[in-house]
N, CA, C and O atoms as a CHARMM CRD file, in Angstrom:
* protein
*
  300
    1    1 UNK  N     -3.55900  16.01200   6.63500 PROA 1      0.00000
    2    1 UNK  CA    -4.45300  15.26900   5.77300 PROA 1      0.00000
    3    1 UNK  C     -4.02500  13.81500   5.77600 PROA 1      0.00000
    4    1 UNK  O     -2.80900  13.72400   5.94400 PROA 1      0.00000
    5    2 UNK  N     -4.54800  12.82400   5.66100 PROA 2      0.00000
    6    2 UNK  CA    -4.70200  11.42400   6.28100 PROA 2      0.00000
    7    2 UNK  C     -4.51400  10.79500   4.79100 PROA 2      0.00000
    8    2 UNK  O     -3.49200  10.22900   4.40200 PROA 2      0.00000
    9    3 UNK  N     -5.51000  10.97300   4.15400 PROA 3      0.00000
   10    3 UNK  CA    -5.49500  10.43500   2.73000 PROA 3      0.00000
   11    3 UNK  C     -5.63400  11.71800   1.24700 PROA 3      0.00000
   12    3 UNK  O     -6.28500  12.75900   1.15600 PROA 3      0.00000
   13    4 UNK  N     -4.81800  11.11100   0.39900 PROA 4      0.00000
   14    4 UNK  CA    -4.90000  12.14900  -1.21700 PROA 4      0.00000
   15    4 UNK  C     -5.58900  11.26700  -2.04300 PROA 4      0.00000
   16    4 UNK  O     -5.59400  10.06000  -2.28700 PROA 4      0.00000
   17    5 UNK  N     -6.23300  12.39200  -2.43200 PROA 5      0.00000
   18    5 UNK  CA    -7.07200  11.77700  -3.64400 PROA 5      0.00000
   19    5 UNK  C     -6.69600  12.39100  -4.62300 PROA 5      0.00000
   20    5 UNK  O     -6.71100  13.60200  -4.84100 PROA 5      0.00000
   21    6 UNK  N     -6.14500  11.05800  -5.59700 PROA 6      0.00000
   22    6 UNK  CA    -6.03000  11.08700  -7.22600 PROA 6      0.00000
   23    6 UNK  C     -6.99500  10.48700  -7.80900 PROA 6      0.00000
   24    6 UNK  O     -7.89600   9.95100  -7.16500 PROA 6      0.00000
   25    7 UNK  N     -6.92700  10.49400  -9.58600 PROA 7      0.00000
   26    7 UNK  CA    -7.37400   9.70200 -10.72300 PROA 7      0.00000
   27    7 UNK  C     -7.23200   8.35800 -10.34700 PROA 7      0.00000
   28    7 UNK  O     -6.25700   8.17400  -9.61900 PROA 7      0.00000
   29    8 UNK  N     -8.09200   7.06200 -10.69100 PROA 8      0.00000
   30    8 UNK  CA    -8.09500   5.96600 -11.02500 PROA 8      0.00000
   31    8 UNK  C     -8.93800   5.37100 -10.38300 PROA 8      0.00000
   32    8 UNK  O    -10.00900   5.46100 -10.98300 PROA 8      0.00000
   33    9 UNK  N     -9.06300   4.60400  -9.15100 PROA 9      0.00000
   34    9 UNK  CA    -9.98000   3.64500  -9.01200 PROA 9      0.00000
   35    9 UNK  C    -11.17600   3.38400  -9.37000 PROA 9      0.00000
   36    9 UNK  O    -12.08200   4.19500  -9.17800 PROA 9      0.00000
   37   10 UNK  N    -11.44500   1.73400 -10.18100 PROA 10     0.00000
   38   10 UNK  CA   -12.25000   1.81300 -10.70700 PROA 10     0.00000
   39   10 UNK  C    -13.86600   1.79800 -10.30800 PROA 10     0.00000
   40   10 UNK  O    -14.77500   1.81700 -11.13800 PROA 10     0.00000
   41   11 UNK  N    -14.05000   1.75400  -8.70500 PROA 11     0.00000
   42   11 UNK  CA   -15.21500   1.84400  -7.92100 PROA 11     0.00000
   43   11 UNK  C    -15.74600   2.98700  -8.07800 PROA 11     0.00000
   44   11 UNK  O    -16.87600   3.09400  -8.55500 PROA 11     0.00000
   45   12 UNK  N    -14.77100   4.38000  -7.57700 PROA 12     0.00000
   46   12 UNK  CA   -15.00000   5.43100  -7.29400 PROA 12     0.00000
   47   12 UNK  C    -14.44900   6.31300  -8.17400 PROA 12     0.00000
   48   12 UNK  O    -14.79100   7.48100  -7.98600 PROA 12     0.00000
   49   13 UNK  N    -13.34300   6.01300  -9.50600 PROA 13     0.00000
   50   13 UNK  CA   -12.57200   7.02900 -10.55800 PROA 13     0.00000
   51   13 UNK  C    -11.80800   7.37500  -9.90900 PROA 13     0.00000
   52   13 UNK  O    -11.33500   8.42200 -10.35100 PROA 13     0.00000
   53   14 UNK  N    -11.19700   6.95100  -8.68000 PROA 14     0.00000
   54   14 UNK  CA   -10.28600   7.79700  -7.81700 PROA 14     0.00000
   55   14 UNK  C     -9.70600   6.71600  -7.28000 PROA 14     0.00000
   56   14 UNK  O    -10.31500   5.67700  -7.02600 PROA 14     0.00000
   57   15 UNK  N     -8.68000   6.87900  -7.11200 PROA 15     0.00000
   58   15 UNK  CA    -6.96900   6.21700  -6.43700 PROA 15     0.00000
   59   15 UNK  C     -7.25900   6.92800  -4.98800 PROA 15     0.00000
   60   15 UNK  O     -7.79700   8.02200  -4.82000 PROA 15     0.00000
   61   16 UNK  N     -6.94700   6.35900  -4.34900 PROA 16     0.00000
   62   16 UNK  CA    -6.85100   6.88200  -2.95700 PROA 16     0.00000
   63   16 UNK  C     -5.47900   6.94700  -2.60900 PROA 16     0.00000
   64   16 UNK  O     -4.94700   5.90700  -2.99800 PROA 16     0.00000
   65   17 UNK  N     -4.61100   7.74700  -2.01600 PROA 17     0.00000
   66   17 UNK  CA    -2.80100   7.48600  -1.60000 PROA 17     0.00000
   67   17 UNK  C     -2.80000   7.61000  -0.12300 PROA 17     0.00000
   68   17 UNK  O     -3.03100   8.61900   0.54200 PROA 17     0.00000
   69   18 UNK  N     -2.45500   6.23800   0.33700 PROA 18     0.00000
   70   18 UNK  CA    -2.05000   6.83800   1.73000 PROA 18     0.00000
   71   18 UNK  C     -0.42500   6.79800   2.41400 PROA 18     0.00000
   72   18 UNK  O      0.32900   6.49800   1.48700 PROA 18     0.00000
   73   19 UNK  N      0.10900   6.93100   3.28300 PROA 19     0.00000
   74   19 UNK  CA     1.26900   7.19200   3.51700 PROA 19     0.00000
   75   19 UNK  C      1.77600   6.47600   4.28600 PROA 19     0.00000
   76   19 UNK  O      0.81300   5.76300   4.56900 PROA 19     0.00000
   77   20 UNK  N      3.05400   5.90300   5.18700 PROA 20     0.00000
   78   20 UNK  CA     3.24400   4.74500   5.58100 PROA 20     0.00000
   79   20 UNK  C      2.73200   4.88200   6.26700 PROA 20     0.00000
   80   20 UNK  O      1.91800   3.96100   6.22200 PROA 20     0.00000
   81   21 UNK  N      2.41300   5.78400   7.50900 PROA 21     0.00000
   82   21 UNK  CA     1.99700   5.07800   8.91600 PROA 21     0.00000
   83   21 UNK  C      0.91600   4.20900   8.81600 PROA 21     0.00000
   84   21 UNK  O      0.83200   3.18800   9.49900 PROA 21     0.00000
   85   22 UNK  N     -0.25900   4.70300   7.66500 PROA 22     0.00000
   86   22 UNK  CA    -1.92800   4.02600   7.54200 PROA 22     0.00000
   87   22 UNK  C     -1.30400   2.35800   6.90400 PROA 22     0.00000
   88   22 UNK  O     -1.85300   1.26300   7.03000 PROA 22     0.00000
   89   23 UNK  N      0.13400   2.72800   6.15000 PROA 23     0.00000
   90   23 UNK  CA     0.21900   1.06200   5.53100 PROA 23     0.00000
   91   23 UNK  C      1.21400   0.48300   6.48800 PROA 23     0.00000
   92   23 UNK  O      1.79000  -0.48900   6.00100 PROA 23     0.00000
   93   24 UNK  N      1.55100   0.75900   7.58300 PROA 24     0.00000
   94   24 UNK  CA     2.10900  -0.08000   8.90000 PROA 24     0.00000
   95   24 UNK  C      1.00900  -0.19100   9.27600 PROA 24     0.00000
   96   24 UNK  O      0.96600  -1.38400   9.57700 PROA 24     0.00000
   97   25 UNK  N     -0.56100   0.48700   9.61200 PROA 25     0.00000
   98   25 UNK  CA    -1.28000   0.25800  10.84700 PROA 25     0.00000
   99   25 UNK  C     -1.89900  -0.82900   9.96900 PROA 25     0.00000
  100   25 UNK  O     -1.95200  -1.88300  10.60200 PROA 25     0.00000
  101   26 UNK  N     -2.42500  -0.94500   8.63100 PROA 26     0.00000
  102   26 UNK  CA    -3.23400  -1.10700   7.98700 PROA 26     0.00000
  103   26 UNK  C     -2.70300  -3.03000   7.97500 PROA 26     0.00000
  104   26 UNK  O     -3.41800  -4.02700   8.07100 PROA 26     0.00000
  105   27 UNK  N     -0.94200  -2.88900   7.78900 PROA 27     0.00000
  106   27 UNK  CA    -0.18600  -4.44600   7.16600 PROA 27     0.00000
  107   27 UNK  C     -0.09500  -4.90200   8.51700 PROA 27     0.00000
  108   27 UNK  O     -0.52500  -6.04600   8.67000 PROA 27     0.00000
  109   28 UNK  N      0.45800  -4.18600   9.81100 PROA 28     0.00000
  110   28 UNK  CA     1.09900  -4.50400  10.53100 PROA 28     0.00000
  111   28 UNK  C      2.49200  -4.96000  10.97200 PROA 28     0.00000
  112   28 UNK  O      2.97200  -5.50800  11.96500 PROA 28     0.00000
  113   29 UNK  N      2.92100  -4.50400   9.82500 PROA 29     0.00000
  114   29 UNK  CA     3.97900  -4.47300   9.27800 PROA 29     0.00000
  115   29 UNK  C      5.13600  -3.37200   9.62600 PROA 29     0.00000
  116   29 UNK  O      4.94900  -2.15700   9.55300 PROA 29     0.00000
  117   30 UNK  N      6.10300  -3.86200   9.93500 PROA 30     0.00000
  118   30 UNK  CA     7.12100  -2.42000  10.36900 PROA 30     0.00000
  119   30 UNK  C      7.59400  -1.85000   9.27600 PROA 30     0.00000
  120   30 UNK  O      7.45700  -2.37500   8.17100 PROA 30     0.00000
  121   31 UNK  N      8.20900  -0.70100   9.46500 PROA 31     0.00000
  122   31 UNK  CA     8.73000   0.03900   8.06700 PROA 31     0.00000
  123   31 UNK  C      9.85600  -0.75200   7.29600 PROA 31     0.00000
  124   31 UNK  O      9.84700  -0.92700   6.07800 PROA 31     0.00000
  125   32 UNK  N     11.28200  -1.42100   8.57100 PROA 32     0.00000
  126   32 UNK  CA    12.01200  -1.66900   8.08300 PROA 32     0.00000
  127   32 UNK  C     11.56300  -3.29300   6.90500 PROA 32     0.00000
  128   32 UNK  O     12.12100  -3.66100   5.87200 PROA 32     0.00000
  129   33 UNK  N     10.30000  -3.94100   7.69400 PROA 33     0.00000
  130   33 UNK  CA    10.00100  -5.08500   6.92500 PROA 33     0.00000
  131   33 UNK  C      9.53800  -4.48300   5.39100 PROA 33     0.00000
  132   33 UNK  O     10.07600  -4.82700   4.33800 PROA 33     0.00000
  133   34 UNK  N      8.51100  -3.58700   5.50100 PROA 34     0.00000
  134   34 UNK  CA     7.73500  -3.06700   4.40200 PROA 34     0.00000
  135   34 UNK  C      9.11500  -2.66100   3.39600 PROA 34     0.00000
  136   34 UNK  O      9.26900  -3.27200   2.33800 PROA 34     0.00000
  137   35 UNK  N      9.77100  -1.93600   3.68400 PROA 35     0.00000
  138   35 UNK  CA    10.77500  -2.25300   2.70900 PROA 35     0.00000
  139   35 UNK  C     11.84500  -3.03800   2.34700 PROA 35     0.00000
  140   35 UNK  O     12.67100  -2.82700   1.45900 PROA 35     0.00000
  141   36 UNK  N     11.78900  -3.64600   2.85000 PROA 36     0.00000
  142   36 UNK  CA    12.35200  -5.16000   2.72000 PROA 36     0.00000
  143   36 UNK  C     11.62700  -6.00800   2.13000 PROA 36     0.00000
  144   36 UNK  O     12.27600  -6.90700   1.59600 PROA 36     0.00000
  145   37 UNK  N     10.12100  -6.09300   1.98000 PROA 37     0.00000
  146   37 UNK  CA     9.33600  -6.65800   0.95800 PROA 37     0.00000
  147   37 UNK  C      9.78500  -5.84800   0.05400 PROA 37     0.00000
  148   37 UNK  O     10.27500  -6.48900  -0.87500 PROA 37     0.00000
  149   38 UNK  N      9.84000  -4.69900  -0.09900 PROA 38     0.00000
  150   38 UNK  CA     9.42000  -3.77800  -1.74300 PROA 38     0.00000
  151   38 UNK  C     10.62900  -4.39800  -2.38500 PROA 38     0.00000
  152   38 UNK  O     10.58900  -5.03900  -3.43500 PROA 38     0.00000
  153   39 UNK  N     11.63700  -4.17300  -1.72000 PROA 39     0.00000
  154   39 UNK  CA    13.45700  -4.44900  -2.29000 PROA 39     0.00000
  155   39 UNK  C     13.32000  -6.00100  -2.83800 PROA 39     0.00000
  156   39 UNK  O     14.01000  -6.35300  -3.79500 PROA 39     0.00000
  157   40 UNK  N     12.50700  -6.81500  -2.27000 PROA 40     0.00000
  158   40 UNK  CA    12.04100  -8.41600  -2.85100 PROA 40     0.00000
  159   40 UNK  C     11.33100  -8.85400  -3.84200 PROA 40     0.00000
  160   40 UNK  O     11.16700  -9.96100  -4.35500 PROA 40     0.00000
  161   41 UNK  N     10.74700  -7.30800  -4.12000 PROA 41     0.00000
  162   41 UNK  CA     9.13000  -7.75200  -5.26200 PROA 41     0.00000
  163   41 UNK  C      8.59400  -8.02000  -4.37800 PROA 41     0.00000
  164   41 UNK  O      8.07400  -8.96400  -4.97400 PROA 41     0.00000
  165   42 UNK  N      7.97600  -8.13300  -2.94000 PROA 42     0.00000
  166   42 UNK  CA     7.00400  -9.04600  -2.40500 PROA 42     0.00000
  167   42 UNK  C      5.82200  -7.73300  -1.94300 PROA 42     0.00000
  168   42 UNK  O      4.72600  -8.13000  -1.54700 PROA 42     0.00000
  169   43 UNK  N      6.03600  -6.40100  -1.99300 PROA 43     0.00000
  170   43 UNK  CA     5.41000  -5.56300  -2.12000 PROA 43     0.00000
  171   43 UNK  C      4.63300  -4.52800  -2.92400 PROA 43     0.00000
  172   43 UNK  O      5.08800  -4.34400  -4.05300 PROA 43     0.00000
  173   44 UNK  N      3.35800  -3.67900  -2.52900 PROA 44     0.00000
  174   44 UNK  CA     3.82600  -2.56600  -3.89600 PROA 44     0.00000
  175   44 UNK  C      4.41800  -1.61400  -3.41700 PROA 44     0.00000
  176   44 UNK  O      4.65800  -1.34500  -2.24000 PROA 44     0.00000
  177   45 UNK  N      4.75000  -0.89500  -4.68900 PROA 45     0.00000
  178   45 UNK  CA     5.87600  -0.22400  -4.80600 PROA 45     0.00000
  179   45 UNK  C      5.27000   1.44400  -4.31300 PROA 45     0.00000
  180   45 UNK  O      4.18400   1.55600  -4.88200 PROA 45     0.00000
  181   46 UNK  N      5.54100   2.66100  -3.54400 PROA 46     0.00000
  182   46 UNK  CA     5.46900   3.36000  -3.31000 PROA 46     0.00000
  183   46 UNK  C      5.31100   4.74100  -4.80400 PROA 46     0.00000
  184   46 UNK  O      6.12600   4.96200  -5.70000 PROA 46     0.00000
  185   47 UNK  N      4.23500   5.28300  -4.59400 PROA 47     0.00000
  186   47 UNK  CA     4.14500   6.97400  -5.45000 PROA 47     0.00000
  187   47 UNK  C      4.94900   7.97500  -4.93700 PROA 47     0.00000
  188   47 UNK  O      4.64400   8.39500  -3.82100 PROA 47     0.00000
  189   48 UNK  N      6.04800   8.52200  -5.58000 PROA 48     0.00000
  190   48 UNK  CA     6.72500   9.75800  -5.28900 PROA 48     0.00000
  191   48 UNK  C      6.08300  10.63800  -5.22900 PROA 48     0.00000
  192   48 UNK  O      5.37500  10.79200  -6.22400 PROA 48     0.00000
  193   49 UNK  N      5.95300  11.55700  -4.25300 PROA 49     0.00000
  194   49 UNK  CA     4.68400  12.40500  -4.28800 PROA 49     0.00000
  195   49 UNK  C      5.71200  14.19300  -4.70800 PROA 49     0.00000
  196   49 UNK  O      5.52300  15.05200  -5.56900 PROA 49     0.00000
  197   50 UNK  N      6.89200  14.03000  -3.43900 PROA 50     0.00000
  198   50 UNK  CA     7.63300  14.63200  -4.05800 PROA 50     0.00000
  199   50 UNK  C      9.30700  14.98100  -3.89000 PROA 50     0.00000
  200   50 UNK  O      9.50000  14.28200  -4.88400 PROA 50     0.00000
  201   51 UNK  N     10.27500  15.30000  -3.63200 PROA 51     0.00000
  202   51 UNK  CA    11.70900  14.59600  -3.13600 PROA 51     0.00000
  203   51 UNK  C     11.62000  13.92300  -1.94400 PROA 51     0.00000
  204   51 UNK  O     12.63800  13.34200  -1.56800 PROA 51     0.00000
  205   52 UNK  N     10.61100  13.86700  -1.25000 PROA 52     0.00000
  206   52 UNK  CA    10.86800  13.61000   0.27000 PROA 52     0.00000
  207   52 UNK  C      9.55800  12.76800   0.89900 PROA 52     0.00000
  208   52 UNK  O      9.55900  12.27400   2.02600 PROA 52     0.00000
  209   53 UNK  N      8.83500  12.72600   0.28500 PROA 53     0.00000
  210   53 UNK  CA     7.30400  12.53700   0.10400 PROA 53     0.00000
  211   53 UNK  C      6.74300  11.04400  -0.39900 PROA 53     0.00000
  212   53 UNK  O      6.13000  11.16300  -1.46000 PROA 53     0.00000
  213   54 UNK  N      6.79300   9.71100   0.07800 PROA 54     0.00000
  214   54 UNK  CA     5.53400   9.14200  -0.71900 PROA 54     0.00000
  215   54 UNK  C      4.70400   8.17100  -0.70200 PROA 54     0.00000
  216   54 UNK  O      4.95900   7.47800   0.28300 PROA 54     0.00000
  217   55 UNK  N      3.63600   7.66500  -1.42200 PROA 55     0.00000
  218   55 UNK  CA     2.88200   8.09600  -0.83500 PROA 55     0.00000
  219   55 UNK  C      2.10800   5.95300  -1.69300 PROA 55     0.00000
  220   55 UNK  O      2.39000   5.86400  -2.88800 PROA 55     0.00000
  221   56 UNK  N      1.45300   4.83900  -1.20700 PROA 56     0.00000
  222   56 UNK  CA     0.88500   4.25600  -1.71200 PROA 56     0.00000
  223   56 UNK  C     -0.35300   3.90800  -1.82500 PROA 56     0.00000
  224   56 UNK  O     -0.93100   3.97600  -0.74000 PROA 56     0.00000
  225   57 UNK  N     -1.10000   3.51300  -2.80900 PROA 57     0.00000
  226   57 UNK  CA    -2.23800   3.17900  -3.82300 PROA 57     0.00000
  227   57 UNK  C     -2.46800   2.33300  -3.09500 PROA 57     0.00000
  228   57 UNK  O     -1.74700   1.36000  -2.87600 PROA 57     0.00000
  229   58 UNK  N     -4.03000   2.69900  -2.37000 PROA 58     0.00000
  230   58 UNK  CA    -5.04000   2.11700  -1.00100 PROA 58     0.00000
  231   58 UNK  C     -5.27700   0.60800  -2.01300 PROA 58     0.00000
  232   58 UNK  O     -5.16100  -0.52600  -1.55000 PROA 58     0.00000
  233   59 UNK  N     -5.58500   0.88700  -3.29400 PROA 59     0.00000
  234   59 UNK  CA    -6.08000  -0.47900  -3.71200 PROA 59     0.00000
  235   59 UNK  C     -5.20800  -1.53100  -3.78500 PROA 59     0.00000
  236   59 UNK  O     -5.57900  -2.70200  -3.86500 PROA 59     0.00000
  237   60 UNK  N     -3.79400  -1.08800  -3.75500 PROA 60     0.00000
  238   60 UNK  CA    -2.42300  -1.88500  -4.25900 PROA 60     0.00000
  239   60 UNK  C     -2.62000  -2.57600  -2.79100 PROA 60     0.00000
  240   60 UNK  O     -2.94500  -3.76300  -2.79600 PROA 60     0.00000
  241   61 UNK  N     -2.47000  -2.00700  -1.70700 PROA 61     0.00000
  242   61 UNK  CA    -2.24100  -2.50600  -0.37900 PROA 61     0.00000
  243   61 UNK  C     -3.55700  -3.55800  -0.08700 PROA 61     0.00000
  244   61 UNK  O     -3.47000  -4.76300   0.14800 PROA 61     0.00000
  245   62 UNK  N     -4.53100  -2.91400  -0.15500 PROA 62     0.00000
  246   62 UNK  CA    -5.75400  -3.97600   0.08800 PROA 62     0.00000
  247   62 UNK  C     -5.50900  -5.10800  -0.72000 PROA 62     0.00000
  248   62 UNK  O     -5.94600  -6.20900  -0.38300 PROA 62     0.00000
  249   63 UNK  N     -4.84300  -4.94400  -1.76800 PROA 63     0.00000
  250   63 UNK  CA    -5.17200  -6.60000  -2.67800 PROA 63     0.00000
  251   63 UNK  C     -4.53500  -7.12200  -2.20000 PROA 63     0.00000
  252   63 UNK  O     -4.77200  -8.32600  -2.30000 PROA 63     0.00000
  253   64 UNK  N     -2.90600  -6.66200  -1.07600 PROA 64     0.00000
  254   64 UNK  CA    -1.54800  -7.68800  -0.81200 PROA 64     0.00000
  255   64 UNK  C     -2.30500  -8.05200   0.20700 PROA 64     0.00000
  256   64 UNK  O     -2.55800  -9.25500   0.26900 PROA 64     0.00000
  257   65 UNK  N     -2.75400  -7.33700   1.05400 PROA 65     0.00000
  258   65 UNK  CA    -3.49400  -8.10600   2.06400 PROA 65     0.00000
  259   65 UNK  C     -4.53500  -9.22200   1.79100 PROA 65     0.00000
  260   65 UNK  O     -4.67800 -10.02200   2.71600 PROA 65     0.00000
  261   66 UNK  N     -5.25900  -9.40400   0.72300 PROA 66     0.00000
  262   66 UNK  CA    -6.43800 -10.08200   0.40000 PROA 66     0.00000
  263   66 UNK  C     -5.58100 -11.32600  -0.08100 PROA 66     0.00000
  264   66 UNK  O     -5.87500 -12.49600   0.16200 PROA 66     0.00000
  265   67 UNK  N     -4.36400 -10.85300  -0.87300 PROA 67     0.00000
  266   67 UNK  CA    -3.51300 -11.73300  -1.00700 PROA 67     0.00000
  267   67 UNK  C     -2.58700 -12.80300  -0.34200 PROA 67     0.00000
  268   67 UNK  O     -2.21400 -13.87600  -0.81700 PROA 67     0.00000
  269   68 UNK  N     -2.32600 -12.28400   0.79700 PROA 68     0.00000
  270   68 UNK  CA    -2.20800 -13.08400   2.52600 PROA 68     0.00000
  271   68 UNK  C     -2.82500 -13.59500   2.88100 PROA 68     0.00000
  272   68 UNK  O     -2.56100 -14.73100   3.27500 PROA 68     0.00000
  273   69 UNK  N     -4.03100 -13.05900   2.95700 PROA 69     0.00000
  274   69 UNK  CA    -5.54400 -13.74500   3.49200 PROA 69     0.00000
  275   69 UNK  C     -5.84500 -15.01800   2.78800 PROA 69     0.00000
  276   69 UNK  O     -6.01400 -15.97300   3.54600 PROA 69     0.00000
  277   70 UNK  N     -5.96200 -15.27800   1.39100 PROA 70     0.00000
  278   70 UNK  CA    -5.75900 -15.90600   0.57900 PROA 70     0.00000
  279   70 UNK  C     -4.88200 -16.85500   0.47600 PROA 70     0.00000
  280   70 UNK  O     -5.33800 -17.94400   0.12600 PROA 70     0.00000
  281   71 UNK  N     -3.67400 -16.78200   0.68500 PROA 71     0.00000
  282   71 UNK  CA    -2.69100 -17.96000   0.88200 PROA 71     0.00000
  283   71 UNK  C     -2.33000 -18.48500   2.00900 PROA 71     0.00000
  284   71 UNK  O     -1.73400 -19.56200   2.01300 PROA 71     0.00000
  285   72 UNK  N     -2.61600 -17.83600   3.13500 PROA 72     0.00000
  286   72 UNK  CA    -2.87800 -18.12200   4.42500 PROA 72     0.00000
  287   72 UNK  C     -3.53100 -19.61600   4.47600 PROA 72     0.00000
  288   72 UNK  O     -3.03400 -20.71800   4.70900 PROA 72     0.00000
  289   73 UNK  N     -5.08900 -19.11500   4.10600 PROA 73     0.00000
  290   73 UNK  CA    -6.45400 -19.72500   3.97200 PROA 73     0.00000
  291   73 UNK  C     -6.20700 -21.18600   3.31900 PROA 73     0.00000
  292   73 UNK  O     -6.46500 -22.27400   3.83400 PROA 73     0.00000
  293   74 UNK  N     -5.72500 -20.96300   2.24600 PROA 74     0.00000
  294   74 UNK  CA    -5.39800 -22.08300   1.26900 PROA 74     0.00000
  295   74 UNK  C     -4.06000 -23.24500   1.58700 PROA 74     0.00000
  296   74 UNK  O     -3.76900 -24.31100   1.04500 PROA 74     0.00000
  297   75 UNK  N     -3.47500 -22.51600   2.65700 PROA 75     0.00000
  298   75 UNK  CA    -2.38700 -23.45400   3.36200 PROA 75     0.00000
  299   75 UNK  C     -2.66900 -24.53700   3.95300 PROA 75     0.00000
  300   75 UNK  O     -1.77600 -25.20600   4.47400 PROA 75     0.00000
């Protein structure tokens, strides 16, 4: 399964979770960077899905990106 669907988003009432590989393909971003942002604050922060498992909030990732895009732009 590719994506989980939880509670929340406010488009659809549903959170979407996806897992790193979709938020490497998605940032372009390598794993070791992606957490190397999180450890900075410069990321969001990952859902424990479960000891081994987890899993981040499609909307959290789209905004950091919109958020790049955005300061990029404005540079």
């Amino acid at each position: 399964m590719s994506a989980i669907k939880t509670e929340t988003t406010a488009t659809t009432g549903r959170a979407i979770l996806i897992r790193l590989d979709q938020v490497k393909a998605r940032t372009c971003l390598s794993r070791s960077t992606i957490y190397a942002y999180m450890r900075e604050g410069r990321f969001p922060e990952p859902i424990a899905l479960s000891d081994r498992r987890v899993a981040w909030i499609e909307g959290e990732i789209d905004a950091w990106i919109a958020g790049r895009i955005a300061s990029h732009r404005s540079a």
